[in-house]
C-alpha positions, -999 to 999 in steps of 0.1 A, spaced: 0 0 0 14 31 -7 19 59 22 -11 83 7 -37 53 15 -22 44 49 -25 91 55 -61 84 39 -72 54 66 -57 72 95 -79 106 84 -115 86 76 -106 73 115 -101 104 131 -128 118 118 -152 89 128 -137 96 160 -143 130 161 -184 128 146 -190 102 177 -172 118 203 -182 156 197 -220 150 205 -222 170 239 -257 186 250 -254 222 255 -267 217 293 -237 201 302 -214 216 326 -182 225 324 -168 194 344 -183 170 321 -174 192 288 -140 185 301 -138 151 306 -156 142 274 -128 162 262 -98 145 276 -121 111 267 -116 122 229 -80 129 231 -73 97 248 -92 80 221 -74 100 190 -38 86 207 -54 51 207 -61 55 175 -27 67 161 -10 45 183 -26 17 170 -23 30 130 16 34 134 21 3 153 0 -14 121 21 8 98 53 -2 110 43 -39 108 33 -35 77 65 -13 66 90 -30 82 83 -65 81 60 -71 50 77 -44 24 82 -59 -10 112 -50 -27 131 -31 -1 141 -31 36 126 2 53 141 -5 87 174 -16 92 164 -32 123 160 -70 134 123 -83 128 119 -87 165 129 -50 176 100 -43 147 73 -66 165 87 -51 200 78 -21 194 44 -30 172 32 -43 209 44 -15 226 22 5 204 -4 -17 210 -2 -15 243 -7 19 248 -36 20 222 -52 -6 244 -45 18 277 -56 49 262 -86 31 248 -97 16 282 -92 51 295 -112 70 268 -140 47 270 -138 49 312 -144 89 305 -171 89 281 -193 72 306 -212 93 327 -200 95 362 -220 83 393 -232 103 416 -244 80 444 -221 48 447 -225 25 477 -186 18 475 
């Protein structure tokens, strides 16, 4: 795939991203404005985490022709599941914000 479809994929994501996460009553206050602010950022660095750990999977280990990286296949996968890793975090955390907050908890 050439590097204009992977700019193209990570784009159409952000903005799907962006169209669900943006829908925030005008009542709200400023406290939850906020948080379903940090919520969105946390999901847009899932998101590009998880597009360049893909990307240099893709790049480094799976590139016809050439060698991208001049680095060992498993210093390429190390830090593909680092990446992941943090996408999966930052997900969990995103999604933990979105939700609304309790105000009576018994624990």
């Amino acid at each position: 795939m050439d590097l204009t479809n992977w700019v193209i994929i990570l784009a159409i994501s952000l903005i799907s991203l962006a169209f669900f996460c943006a829908r925030a009553p005008a009542k709200w206050s400023m406290e939850n404005r906020a948080r379903r602010f940090a919520a969105t950022r946390l999901l847009a660095q899932a998101v590009l985490a998880f597009w360049g750990a893909l990307f240099v999977v893709v790049r480094g280990l799976f590139a016809l022709g050439a060698r991208t990286f001049d680095a060992s296949p498993a210093a390429i996968l190390a830090g593909a599941l680092l990446l992941i890793a943090a996408s999966c975090y930052w997900s969990i955390r995103g999604r933990r914000l979105l939700k609304p907050r309790r105000l009576f908890s018994a624990t």
